[in-house]
BAKOL-929560 format. One record per residue: residue number from 1; z, y, x of N, C-alpha, C in turn. Coordinates in pm, 1 decimal, padded with zeros to 6 digits. Example, Ala and Ser with C-alpha at 12.3 -4.5 7.8 and 13.67 -1.06 7.14 Angstrom:
PT  num      n_zz      n_yy      n_xx     ca_zz     ca_yy     ca_xx      c_zz      c_yy      c_xx
PT    1   00780.0  -00569.0   01319.0   00780.0  -00450.0   01230.0   00780.0  -00330.0   01320.0
PT    2   00708.0  -00225.0   01285.0   00714.0  -00106.0   01367.0   00787.0   00003.0   01290.0
This chain:
PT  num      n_zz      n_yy      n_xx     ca_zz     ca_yy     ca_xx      c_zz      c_yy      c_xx
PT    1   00000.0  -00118.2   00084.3   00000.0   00000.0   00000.0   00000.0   00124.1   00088.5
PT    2  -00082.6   00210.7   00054.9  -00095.2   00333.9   00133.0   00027.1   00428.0   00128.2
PT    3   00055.3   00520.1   00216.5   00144.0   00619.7   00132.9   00061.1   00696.5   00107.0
PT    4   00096.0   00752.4  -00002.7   00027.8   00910.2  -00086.7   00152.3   01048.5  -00107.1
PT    5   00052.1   01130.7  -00133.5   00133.0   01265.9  -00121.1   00224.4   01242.8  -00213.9
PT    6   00268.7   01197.7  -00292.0   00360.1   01188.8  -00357.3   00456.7   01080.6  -00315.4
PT    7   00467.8   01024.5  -00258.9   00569.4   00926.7  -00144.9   00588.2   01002.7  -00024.2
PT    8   00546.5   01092.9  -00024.0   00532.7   01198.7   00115.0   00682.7   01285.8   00044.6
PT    9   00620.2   01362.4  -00087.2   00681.3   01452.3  -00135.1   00815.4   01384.3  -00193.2
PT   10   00854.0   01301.3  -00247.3   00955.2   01207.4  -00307.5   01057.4   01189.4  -00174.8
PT   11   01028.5   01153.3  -00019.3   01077.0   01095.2   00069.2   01186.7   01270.6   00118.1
PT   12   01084.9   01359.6   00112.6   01150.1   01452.4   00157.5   01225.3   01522.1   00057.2
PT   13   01216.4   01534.8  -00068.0   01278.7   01540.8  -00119.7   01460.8   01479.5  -00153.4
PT   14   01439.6   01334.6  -00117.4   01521.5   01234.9  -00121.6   01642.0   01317.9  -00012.0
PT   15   01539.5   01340.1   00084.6   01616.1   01346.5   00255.1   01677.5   01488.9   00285.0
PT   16   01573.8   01606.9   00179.8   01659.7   01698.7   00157.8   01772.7   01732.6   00101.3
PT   17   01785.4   01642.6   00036.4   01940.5   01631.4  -00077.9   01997.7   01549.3   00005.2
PT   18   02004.5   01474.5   00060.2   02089.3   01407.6   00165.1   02166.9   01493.7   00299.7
PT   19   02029.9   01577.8   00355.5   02060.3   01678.4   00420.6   02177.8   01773.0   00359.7
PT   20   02131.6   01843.4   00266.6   02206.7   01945.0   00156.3   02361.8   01934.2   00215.5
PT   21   02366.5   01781.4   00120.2   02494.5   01731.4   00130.2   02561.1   01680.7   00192.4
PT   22   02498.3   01652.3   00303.9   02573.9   01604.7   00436.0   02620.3   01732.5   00504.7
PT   23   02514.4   01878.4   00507.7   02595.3   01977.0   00511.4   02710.2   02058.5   00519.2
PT   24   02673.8   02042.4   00341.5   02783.2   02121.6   00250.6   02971.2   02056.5   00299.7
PT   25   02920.3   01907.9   00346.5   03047.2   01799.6   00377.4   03113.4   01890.8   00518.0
PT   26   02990.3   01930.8   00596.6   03023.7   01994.8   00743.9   03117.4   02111.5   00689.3
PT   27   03047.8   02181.3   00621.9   03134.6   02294.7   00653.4   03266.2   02337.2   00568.2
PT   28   03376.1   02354.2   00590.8   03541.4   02372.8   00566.4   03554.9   02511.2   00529.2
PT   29   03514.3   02568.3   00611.9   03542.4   02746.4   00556.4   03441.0   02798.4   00528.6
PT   30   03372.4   02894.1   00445.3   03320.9   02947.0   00393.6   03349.2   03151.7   00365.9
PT   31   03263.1   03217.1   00338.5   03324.2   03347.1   00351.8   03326.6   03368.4   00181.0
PT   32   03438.9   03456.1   00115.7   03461.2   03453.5  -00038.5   03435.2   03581.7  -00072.9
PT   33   03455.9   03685.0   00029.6   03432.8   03849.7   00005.6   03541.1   03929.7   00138.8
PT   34   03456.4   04050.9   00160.1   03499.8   04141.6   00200.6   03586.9   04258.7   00166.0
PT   35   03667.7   04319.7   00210.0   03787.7   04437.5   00125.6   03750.9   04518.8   00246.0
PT   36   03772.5   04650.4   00197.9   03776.0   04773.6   00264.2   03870.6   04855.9   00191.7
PT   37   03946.2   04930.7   00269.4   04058.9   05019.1   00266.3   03974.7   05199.9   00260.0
PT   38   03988.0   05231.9   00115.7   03942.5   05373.1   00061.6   04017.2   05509.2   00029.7
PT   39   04032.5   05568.5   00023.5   04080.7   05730.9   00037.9   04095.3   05738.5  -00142.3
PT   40   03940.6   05719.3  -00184.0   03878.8   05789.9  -00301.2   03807.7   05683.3  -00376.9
PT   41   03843.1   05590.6  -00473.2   03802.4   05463.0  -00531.6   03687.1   05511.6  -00583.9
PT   42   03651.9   05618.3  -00675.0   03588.2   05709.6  -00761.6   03462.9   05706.2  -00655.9
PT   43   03496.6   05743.4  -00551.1   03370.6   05811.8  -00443.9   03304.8   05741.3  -00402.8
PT   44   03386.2   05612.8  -00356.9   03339.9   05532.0  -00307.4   03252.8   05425.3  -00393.2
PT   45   03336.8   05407.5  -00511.8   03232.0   05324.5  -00614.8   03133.9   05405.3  -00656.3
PT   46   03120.1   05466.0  -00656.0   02954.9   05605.4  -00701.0   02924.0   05539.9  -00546.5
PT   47   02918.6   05574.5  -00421.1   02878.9   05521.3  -00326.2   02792.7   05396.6  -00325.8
PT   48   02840.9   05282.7  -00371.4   02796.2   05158.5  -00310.6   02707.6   05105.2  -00445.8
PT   49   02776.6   05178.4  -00560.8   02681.4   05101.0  -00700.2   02553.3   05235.8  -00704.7
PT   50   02619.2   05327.3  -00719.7   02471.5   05443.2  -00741.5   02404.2   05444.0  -00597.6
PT   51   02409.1   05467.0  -00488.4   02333.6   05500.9  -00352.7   02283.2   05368.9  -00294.5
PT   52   02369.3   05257.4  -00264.3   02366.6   05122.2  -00193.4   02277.1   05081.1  -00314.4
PT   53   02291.4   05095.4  -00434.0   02273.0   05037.0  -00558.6   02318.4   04828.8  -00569.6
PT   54   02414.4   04829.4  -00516.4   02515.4   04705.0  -00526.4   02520.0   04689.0  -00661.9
PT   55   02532.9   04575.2  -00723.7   02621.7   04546.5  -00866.4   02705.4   04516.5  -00888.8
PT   56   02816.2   04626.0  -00942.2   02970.7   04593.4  -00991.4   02961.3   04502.3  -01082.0
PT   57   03035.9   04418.7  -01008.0   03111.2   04293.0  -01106.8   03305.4   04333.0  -01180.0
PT   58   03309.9   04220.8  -01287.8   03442.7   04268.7  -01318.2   03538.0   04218.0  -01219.7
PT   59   03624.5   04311.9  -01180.0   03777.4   04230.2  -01103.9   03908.2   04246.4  -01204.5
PT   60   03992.7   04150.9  -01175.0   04060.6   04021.9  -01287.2   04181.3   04167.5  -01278.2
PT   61   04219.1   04225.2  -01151.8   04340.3   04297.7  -01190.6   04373.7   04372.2  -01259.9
PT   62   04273.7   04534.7  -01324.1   04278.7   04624.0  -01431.4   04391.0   04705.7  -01331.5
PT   63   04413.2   04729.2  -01224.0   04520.4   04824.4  -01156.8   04452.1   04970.2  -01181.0
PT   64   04342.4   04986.2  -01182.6   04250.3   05109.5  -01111.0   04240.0   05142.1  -00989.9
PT   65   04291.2   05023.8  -00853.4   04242.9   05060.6  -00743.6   04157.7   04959.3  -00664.7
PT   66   04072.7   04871.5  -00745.0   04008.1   04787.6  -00730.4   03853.9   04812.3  -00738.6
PT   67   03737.8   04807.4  -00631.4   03581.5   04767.3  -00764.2   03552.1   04698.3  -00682.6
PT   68   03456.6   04556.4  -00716.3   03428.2   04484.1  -00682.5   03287.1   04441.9  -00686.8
PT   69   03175.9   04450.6  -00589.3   03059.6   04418.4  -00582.6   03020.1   04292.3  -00571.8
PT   70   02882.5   04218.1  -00568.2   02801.8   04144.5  -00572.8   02714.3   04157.6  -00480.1
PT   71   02794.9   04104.9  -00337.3   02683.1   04173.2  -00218.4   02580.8   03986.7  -00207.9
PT   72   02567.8   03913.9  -00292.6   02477.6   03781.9  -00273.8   02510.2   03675.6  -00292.7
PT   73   02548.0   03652.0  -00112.8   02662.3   03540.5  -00095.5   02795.5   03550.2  -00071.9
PT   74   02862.2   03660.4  -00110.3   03070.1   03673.7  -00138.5   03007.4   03780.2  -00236.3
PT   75   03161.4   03891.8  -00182.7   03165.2   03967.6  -00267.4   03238.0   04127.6  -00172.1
PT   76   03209.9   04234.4  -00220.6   03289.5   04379.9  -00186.3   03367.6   04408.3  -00252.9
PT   77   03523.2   04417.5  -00192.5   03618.0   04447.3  -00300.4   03643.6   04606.4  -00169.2
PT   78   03645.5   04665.5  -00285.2   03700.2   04840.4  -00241.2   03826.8   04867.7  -00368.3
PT   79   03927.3   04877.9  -00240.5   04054.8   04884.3  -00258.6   04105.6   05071.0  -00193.8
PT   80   04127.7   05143.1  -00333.4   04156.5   05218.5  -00314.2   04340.5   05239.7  -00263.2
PT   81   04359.3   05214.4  -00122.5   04510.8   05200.4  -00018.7   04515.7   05300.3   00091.3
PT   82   04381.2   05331.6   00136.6   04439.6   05430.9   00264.8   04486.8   05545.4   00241.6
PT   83   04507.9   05568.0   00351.4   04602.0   05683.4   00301.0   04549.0   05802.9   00344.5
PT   84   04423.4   05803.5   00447.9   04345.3   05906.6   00527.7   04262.9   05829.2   00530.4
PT   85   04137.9   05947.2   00580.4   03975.9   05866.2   00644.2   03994.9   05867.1   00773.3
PT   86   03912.1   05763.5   00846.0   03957.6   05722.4   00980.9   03838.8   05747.7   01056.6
PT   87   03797.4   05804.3   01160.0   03680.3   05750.9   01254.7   03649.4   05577.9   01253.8
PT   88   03531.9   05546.6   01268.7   03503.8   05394.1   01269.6   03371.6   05373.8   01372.3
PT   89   03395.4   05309.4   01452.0   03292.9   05254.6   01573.0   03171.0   05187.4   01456.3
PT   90   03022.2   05271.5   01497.2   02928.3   05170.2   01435.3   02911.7   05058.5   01500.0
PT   91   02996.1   04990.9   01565.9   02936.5   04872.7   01617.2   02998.1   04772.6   01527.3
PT   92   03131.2   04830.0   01447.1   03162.2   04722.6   01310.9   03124.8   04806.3   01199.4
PT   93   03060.9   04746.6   01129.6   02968.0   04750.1   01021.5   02921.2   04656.4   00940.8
PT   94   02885.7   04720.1   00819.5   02850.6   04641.4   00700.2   02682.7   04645.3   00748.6
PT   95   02598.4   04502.9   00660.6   02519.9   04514.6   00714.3   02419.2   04491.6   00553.0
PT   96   02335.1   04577.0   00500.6   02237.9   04510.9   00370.0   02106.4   04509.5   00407.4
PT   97   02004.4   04412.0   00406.8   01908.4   04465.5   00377.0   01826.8   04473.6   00245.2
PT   98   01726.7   04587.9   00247.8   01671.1   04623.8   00098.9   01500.7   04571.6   00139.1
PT   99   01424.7   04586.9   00047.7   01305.4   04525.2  -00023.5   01207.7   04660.4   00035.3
PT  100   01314.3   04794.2   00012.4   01222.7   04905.6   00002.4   01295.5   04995.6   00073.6
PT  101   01260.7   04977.5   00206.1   01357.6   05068.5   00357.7   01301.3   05219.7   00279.8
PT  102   01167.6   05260.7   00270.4   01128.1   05408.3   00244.6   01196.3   05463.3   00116.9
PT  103   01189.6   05403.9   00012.0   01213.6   05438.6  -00081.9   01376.0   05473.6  -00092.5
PT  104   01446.6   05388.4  -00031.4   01568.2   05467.8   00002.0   01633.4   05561.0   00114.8
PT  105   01497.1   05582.2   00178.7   01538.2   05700.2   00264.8   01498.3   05824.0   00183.8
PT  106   01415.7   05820.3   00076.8   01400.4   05922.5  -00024.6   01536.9   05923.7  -00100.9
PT  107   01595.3   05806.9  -00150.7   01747.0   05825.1  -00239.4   01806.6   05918.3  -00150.8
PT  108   01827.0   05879.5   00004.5   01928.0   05930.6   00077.6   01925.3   06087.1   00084.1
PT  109   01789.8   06115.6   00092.1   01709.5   06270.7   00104.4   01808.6   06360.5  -00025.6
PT  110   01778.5   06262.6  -00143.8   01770.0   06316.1  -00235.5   01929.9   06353.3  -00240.5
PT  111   02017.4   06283.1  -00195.0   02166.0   06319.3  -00235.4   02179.0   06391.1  -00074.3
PT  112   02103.6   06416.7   00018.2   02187.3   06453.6   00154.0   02300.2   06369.4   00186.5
PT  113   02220.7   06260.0   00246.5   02265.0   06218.0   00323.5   02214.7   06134.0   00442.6
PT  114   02278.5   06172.4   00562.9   02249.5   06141.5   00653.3   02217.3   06012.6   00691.7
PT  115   02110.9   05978.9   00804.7   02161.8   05859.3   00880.3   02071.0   05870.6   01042.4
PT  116   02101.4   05745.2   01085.1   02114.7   05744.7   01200.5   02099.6   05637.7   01221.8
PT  117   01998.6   05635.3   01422.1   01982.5   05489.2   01453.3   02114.4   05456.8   01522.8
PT  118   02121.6   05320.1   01591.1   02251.0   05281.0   01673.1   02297.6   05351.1   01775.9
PT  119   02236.7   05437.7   01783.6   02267.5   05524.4   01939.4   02357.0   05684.7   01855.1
PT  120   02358.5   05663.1   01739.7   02369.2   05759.7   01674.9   02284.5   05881.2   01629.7
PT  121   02161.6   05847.0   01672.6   02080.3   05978.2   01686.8   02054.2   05998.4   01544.9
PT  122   02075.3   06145.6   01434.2   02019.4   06193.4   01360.2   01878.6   06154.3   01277.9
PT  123   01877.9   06142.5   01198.1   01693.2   06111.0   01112.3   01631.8   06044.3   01195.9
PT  124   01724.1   05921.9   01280.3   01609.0   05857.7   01365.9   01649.6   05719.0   01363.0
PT  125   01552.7   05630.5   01341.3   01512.3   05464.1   01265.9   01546.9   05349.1   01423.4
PT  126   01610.0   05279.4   01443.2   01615.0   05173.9   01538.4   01500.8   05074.4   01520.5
PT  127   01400.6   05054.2   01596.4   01328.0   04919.0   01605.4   01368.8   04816.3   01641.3
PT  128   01459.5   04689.4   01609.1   01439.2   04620.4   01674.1   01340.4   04541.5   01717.7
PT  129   01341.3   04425.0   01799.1   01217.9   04389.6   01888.2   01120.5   04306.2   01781.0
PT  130   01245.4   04219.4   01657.6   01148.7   04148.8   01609.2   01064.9   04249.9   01502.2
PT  131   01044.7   04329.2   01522.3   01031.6   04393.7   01410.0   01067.7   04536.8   01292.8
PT  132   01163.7   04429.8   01330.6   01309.2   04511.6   01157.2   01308.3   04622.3   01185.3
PT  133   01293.1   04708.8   01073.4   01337.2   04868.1   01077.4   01497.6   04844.2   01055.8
PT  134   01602.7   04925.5   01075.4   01747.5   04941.8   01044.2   01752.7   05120.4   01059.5
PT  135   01883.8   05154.7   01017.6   01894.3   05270.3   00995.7   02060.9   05263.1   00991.0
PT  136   02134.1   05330.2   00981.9   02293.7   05325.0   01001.1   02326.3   05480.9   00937.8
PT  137   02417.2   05446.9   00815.6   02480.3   05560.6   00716.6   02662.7   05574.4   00715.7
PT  138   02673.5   05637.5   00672.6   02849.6   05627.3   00673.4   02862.0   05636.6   00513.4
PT  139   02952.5   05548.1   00455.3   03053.0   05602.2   00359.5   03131.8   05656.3   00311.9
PT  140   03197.8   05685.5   00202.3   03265.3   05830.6   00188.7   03400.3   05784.9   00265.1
PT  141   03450.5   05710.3   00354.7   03562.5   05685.6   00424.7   03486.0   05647.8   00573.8
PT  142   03404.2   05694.6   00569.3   03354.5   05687.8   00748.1   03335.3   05566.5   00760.2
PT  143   03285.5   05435.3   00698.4   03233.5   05309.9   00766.6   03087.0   05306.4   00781.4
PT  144   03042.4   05260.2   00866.4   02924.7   05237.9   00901.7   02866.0   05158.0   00826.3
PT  145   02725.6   05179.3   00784.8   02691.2   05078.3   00682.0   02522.4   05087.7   00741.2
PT  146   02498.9   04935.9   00739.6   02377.3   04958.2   00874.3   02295.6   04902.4   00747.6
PT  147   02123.0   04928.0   00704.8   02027.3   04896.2   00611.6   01921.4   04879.9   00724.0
PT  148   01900.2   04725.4   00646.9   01744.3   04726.7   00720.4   01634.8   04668.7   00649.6
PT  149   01479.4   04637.5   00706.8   01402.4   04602.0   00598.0   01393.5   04441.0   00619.1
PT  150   01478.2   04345.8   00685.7   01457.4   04229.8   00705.1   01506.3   04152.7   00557.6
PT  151   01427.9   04169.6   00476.8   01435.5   04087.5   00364.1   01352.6   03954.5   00341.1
């Protein structure tokens, strides 16, 4: 009996679900979401749902110093606790990329706001080698929040 594309396609199929789950067995920890420490809950959620355009999901507490995004695979919880805004090294940073790098350098235009490549330089785009455009913004508590077009 010959094989045919469909004993081709069936086999890997089989072996991908085997794979999957031999996986999923490997790995123990997993990431569930990120928290960041905010000044201004208000500012910051206009921040990440209107500008980032993230989607707020509900969080279970009802305190009012909670919002909680839908960054894919976890989640952004912005916890309104600090007590001041802090300087923050862009070398820790949040990292998204979008579908449409230009089109939100027009959002950014449009509200004034800045960004910057890794060197910090003003209205100026980082290449990396493979490719990727990136760009690096701050939030209304000074974190670095790096966008690029590697989607």
């Amino acid at each position: 009996m010959k094989p045919t594309i469909i004993s081709f396609v069936l086999l890997f199929l089989l072996s991908s679900a085997v794979f999957s789950q031999t996986h999923q067995e490997e790995i123990s920890v997993k990431i569930n979401h990120i928290a960041i420490s905010v000044t201004n809950l208000q500012e910051s959620e206009q921040f990440y749902r209107d500008i980032l355009g993230l989607k707020q999901i509900p969080e279970p507490f009802g305190l009012g110093i909670h919002a909680w995004f839908d960054i894919g695979f976890a989640e952004l919880h912005v916890i309104e606790m600090a007590e001041e805004r802090t300087d923050h090294s862009i070398s820790s940073h949040l990292c998204f990329s979008m579908r449409d790098l230009d089109g939100f350098l027009e959002t950014l235009a449009e509200h004034n706001i800045p960004f910057y490549d890794f060197e910090e330089n003003p209205g100026q785009m980082t290449l990396r080698p493979d490719g990727v455009r990136q760009i690096y913004i701050t939030d209304p508590d000074g974190y670095w929040v790096e966008i690029n077009d590697d989607f």
